[in-house]
N, C-alpha and C positions, 0 to 999 in steps of 0.2 A: 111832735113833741114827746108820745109815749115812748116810740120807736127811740131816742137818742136818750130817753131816763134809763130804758133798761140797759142800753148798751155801757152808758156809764157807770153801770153798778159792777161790782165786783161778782166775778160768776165764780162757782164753786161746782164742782161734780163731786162723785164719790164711787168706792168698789159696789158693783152690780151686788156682791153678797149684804150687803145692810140690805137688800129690798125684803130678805125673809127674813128677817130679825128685828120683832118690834122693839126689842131697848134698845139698837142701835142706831132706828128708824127716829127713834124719840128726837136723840140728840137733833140728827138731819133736820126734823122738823123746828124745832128750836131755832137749828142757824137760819131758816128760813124763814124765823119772822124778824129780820134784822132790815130794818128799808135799805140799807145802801148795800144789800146783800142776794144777787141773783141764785137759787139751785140749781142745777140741770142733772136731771134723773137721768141715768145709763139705760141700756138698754138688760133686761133680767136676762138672769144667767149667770154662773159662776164660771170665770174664765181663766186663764193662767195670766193674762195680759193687759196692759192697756193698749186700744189702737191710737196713731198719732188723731184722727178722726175724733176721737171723743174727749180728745185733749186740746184740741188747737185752736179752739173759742172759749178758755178758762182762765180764768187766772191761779187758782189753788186746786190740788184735789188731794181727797181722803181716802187714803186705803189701808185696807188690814191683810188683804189678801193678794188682789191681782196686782201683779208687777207692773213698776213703771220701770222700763227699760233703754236701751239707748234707739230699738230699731220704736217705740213706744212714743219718743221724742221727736221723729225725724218730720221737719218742718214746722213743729210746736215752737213759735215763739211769744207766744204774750205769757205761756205757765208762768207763775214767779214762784209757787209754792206747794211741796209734795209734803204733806202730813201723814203721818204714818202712825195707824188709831194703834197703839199698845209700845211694847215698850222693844221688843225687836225689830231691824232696820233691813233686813237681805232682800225684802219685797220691792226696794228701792235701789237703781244703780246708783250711787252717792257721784261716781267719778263724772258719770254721762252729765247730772243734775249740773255738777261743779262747772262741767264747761260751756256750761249755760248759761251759768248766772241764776239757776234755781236753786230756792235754798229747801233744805229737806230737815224736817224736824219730826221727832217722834213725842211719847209720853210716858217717858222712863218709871216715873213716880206711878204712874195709875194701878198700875196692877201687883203694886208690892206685899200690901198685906196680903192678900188673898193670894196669891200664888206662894208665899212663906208659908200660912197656914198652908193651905193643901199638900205641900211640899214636906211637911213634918206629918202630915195625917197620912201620907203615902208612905212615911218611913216606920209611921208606928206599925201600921198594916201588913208592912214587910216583917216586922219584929216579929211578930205574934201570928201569923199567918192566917189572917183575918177571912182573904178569901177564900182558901182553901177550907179552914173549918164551916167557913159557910157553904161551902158544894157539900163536906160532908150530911153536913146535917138537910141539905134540901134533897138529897141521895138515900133517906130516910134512918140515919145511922144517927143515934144521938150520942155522941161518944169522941174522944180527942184524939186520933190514934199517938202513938209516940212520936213519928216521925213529922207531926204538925206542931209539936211543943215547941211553945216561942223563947224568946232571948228579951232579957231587959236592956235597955237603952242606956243607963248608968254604968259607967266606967268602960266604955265604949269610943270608938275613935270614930269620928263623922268628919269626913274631907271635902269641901266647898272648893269646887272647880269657877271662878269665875267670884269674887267678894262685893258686888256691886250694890245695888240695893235690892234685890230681891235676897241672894245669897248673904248681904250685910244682913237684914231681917230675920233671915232664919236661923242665924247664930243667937240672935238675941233670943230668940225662940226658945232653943235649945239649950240655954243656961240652965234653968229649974233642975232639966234629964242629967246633970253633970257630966256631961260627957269633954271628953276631948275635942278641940276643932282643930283642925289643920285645913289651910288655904291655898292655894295656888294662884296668883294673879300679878303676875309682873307689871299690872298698872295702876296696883294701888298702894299707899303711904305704908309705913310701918307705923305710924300714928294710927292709922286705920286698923291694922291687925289687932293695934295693943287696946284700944277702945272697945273689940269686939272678942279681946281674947284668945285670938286666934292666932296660930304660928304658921307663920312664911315660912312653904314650904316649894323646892319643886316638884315637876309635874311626877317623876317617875317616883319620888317619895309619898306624892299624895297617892298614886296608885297603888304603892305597895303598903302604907301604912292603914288604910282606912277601911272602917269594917260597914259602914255605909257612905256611898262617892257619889254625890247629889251634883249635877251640873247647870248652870246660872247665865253661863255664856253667850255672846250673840253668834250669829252664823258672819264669820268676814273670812277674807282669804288665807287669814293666818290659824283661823279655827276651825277651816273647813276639812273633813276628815284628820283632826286632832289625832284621836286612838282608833290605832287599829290592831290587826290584831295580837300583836305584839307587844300593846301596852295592856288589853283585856287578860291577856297570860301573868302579866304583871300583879295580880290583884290576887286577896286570899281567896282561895272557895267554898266563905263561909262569905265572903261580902256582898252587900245588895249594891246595886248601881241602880241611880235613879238618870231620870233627863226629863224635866219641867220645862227647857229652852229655846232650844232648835232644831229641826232633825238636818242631816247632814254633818254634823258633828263626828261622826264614824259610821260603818254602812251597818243597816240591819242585820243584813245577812251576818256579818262577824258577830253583831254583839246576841245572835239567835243561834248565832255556831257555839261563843261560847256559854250562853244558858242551857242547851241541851247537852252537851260534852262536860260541864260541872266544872270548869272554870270558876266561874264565880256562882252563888247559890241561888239568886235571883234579881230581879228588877220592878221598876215600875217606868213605865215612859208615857207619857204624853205628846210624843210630837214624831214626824218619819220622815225619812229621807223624800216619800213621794204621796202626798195625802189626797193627789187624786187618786191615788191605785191603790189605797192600806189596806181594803180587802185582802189584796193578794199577799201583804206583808209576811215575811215569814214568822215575827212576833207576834201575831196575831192567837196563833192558836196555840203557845207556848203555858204549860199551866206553872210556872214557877216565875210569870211576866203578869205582873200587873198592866194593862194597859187601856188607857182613855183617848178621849177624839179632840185632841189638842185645844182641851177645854176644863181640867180637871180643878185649876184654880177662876174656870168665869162664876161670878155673882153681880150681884145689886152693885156692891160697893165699887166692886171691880170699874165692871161698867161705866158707874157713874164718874170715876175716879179719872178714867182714860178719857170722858169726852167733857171734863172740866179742861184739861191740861191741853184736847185736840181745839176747842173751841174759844181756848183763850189767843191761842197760837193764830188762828186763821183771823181771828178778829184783827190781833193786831197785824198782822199783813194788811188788812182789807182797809186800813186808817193809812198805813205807807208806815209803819212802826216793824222794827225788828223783833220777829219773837223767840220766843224762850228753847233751848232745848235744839238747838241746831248739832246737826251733823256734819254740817262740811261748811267750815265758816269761810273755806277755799271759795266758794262761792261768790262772795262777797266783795265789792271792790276795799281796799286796802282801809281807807278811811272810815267806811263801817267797820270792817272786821274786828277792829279794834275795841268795837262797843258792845260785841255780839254776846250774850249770853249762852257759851255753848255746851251742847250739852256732855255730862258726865260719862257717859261712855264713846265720848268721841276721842277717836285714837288716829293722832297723824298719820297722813296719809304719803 
């Protein structure tokens, strides 16, 4: 009788990376007091992949990191549901999921304020050359040289590559600084612009007008190597570029070619083309690069935010309920599809 309770419950795995992470461990252990809800712990280690092996007795799983991919799927048939803990989606093949009949949802909302804030605290830092004055002074020199005097943010132009909700957020941010905003996003309203004040702009205008270029975007095939280096030439060399979003978006190497060559004046990034190897990144040891471990907006709230929106999601899978925030409602047979709540950065495929 036990042996046929458990099998009828709903199983759930998750990325090997929550085993060293007690607030992400928290949530885990929450879905785990759910009775009609199995866990099944991975095995530790942080991996590029799922194996079909630790998927093909599940019905959902949660990852932030390790890829579900299509060779990740092969023979997996009971998955119904890939959750994706935060609010970017490239960690998931959508197309493989799709012709599955798996649905894949993310938690676009979770991580917005907090990645806005940090997003505006990295662009102050960049104004005022926050870490450079502080090597000064721990270099035992108490003094500002010239060449570290900052710029005010007031009457300044700031270009939002990607207007979604993290990018929406940070405009509203940024009203008090009065600055100018200019947008780029051929997938959203001009309702949308005019709400957040912001002017629809193209890409090669937001590259040449903007004196801070913050990007919001997710990693897909259309965004993948965006600018290269011939859109970084495009930009003044007095502008900071930031990237809070994906790495892959343009390759290091260019945007470390043009930080040292004085293209543009600096940066701050959070995220790399390869974050197994970012040791060896070339922006690593750049001193006009701000750079964090693709973690610069995590907190409390953060957290909490993404495994409300993951654990609402799996629940309702785990009742036979459609949940929120889907990305390939292609998934779906036709008479669902219609009822699907999908989510805001889903772009036909």
């Amino acid at each position: 009788m036990g042996r046929q309770e458990v099998s009828e419950r709903f199983r759930v795995t998750f990325d090997p990376l929550f085993l060293a992470e007690p607030a992400r461990m928290a949530g885990i252990k929450r879905l785990e007091q759910e009775p009609h809800i199995e866990v099944k712990y991975p095995e530790p280690g942080r991996r590029q992949e799922f194996k079909p092996s630790e998927l093909a007795d599940c019905d959902a799983v949660i990852t932030v990191f390790c890829q579900v991919t299509e060779a990740s799927l092969e023979g997996v048939t009971r998955l119904k549901h890939v959750a994706r803990f935060g609010a970017g989606f490239d960690a998931v093949d959508l197309d493989a999921c799709s012709r599955r009949g798996i649905v894949v949802t993310h938690a676009p909302l979770g991580p917005t304020e907090s990645m806005a804030e940090a997003t505006l605290g990295l662009i102050i830092m960049l104004s005022y050359k926050i870490k450079q004055k502080e090597e000064v002074l721990r270099g035992g020199k108490f003094s500002v040289p010239r060449e570290l005097i900052g710029t005010e943010l007031m009457g300044k132009t700031v270009g939002i590559m990607c207007l979604g909700s993290i990018g929406g957020r940070l405009a509203e941010l940024l009203a008090p600084f009065h600055v100018r905003i200019i947008a780029y996003d051929p997938y959203v309203s001009q309702e949308r612009f005019a709400q957040l004040r912001a002017t629809s702009v193209d890409l090669h205008t937001l590259l040449r007008e903007s004196d801070y270029l913050t990007i919001h975007c997710p990693l897909t095939k259309e965004t993948r190597y965006i600018l290269g280096e011939a859109e970084f030439r495009m930009m003044k060399p007095t502008a900071y570029f930031l990237n809070t979003s994906r790495g892959g978006l343009y390759r290091d190497a260019t945007l470390a070619k043009a930080l040292r060559e004085g293209w543009i004046a600096g940066a701050a990034i959070d995220v790399f083309e390869d974050e197994l190897a970012v040791k060896d990144n070339p922006l690593i040891g750049l001193k006009n690069c701000i750079v964090t471990p693709h973690g610069v907006g995590r907190s409390e709230g953060m957290i909490a935010g993404i495994w409300r929106y993951t654990r609402e999601a799996v629940l309702k899978s785990s009742r036979g309920e459609l949940p929120d925030f889907i990305l390939n409602p292609e998934a779906l047979p036709p008479e669902k599809r219609a009822r699907a709540k999908v989510s805001p950065a889903f772009i036909p495929r």
